[in-house]
TIRO-2110 file (N, C-alpha, C; in Angstrom, 1 decimal):
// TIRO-2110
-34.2, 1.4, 7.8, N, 1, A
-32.9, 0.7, 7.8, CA, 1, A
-32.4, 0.5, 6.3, C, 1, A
-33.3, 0.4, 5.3, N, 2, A
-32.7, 0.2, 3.9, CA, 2, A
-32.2, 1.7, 3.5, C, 2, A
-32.7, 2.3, 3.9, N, 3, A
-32.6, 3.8, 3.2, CA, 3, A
-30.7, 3.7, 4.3, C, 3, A
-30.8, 3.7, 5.1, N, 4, A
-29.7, 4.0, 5.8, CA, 4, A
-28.3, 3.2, 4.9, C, 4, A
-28.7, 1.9, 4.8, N, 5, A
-27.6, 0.6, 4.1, CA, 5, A
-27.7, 1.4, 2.7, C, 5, A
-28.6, 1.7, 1.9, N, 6, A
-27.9, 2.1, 0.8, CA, 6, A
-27.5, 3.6, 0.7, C, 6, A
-27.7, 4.5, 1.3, N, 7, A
-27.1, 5.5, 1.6, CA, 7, A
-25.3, 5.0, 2.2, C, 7, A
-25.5, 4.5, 2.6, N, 8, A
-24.0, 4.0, 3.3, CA, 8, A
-23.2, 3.4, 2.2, C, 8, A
-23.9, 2.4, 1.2, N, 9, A
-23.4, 1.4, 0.5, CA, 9, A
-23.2, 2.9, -1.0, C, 9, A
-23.5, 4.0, -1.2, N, 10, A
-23.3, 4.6, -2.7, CA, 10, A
-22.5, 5.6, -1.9, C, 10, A
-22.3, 6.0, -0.5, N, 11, A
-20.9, 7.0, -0.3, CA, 11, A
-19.6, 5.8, -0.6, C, 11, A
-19.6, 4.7, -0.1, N, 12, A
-18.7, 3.8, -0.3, CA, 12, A
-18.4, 3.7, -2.2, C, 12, A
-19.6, 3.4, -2.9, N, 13, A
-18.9, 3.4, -4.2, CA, 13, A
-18.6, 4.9, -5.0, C, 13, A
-19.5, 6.2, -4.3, N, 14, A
-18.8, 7.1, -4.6, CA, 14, A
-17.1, 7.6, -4.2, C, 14, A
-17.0, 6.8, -2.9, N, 15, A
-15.1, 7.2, -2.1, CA, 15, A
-14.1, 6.2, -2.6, C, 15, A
-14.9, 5.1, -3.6, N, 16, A
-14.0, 4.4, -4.0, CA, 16, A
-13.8, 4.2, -5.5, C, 16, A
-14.8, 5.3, -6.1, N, 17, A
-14.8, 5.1, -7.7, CA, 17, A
-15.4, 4.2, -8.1, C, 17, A
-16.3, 3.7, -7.6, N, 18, A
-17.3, 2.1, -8.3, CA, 18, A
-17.8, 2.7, -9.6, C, 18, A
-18.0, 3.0, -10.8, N, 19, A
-19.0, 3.1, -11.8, CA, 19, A
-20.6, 2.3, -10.9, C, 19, A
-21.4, 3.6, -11.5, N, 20, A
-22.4, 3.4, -11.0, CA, 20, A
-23.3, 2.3, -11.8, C, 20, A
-22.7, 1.7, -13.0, N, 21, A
-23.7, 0.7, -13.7, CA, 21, A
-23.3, -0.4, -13.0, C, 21, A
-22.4, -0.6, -12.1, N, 22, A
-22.4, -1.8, -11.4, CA, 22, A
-23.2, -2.5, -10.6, C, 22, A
-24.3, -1.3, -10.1, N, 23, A
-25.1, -1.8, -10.0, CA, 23, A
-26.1, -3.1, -10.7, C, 23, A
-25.6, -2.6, -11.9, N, 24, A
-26.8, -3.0, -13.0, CA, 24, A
-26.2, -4.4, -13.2, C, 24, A
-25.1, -4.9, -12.4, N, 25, A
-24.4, -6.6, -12.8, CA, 25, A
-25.3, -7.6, -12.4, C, 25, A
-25.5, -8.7, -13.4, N, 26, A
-26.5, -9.5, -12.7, CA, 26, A
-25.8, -10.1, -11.4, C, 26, A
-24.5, -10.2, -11.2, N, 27, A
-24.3, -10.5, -9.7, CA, 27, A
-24.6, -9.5, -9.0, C, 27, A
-24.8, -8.4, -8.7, N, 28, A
-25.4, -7.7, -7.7, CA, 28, A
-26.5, -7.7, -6.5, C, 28, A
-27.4, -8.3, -6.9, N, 29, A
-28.8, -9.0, -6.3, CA, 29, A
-28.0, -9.6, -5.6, C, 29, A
-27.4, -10.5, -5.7, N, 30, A
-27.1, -12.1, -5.2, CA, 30, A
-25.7, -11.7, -4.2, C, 30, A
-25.2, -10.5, -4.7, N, 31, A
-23.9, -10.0, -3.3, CA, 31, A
-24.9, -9.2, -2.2, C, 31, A
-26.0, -8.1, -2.9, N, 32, A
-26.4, -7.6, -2.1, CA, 32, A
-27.6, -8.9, -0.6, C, 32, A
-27.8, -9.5, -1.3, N, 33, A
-28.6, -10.4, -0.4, CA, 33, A
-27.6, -11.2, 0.3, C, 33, A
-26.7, -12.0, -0.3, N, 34, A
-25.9, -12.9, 0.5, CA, 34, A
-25.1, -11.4, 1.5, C, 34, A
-25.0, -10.3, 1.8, N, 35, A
-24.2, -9.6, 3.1, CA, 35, A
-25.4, -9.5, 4.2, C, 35, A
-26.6, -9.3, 3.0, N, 36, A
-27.9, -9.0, 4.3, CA, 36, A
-28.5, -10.1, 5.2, C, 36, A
-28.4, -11.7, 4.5, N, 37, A
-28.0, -12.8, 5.2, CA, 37, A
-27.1, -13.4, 6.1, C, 37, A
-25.7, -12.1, 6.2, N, 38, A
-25.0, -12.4, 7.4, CA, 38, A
-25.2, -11.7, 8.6, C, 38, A
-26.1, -10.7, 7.8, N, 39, A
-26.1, -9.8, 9.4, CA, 39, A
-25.2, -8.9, 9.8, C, 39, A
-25.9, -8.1, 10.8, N, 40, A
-25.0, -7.7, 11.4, CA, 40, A
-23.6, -8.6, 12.2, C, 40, A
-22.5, -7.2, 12.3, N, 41, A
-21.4, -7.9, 12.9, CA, 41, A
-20.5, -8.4, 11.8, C, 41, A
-20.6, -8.8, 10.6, N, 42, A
-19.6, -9.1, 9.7, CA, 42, A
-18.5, -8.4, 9.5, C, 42, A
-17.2, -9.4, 9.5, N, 43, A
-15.9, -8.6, 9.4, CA, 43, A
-16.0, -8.4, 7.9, C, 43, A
-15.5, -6.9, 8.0, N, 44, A
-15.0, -6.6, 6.3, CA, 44, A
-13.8, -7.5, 5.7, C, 44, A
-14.3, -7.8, 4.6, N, 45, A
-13.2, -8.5, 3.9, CA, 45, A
-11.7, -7.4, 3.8, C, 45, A
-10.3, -8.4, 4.0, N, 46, A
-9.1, -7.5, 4.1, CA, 46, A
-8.7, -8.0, 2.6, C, 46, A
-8.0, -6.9, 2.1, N, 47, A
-7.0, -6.7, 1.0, CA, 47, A
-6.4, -7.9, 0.1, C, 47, A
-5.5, -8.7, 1.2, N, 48, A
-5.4, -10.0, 1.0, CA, 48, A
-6.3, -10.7, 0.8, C, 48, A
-7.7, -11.0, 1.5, N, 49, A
-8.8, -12.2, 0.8, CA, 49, A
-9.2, -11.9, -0.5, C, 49, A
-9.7, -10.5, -0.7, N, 50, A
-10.1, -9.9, -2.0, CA, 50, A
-9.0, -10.4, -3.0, C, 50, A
-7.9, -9.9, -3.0, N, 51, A
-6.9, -10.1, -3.8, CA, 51, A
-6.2, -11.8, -4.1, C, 51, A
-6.2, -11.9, -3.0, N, 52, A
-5.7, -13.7, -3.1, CA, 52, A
-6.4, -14.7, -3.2, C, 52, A
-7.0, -14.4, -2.3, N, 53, A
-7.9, -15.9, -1.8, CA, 53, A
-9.0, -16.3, -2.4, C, 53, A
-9.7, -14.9, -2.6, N, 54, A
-10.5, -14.8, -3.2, CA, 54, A
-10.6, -15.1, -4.5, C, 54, A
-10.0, -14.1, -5.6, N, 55, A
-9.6, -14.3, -6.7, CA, 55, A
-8.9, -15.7, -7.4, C, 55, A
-8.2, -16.5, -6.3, N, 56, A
-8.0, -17.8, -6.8, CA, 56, A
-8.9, -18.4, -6.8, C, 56, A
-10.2, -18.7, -6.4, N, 57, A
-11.3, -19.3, -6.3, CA, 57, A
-12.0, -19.3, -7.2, C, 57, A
-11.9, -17.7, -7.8, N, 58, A
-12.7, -17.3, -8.8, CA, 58, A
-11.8, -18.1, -10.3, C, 58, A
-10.6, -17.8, -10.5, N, 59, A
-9.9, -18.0, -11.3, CA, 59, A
-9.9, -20.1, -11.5, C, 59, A
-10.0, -20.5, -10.5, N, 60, A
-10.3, -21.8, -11.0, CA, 60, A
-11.9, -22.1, -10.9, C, 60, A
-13.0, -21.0, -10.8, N, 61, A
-13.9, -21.5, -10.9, CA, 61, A
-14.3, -21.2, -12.5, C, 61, A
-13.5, -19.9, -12.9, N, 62, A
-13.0, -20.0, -14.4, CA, 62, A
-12.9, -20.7, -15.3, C, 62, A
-11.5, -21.6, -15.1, N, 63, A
-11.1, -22.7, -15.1, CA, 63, A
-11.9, -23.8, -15.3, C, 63, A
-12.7, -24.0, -14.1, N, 64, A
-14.0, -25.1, -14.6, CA, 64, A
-14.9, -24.4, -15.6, C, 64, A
-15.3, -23.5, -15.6, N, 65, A
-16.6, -23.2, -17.2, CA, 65, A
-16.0, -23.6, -17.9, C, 65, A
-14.6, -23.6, -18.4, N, 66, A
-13.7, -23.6, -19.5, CA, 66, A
-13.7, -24.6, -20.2, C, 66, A
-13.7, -25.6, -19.1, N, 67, A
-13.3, -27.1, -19.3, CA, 67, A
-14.5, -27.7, -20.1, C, 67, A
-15.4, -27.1, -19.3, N, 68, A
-16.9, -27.5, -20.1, CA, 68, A
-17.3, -26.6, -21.2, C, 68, A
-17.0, -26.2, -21.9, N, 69, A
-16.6, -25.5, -23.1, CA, 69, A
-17.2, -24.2, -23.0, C, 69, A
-17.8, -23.6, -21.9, N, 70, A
-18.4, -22.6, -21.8, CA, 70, A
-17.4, -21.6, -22.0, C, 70, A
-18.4, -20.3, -23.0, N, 71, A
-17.5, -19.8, -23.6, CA, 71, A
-17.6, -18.5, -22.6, C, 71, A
-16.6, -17.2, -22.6, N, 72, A
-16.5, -15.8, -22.1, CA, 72, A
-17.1, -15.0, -23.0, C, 72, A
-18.0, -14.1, -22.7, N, 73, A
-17.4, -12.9, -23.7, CA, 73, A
-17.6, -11.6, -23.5, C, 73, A
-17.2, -10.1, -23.7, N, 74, A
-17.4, -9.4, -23.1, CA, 74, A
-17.5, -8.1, -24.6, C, 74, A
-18.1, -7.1, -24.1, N, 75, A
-18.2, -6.2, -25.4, CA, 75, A
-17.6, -5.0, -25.1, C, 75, A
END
């Protein structure tokens, strides 16, 4: 079954252009486990949640590191 899900899960970031070090994100672990915790039957996320709903969530959770002076940084 794993062999099957990650076969499935690297045509998906091959058809969609993922960079393959994405793998290497320390959120990775923690996405791949929290989908295998839902199970089968999960509706794929639509366009709009990724984009909206989502992203607002992220952007005020942003927002809060900030506040607490935690700093960004990227290279």
């Amino acid at each position: 079954m794993r062999v099957r899900a990650v076969q499935v899960f690297s045509r998906w970031m091959y058809d969609a252009g993922i960079p393959f070090n994405a793998v290497n994100y320390d959120s990775f672990p923690a996405m791949v486990e929290a989908l295998g915790q839902f199970g089968p039957g999960m509706k794929p996320s639509s366009y709009h949640e990724v984009r909206v709903t989502c992203l607002k969530k992220e952007v005020g959770h942003t927002h809060e590191l900030l506040r607490y002076g935690c700093s960004l940084m990227a290279d």
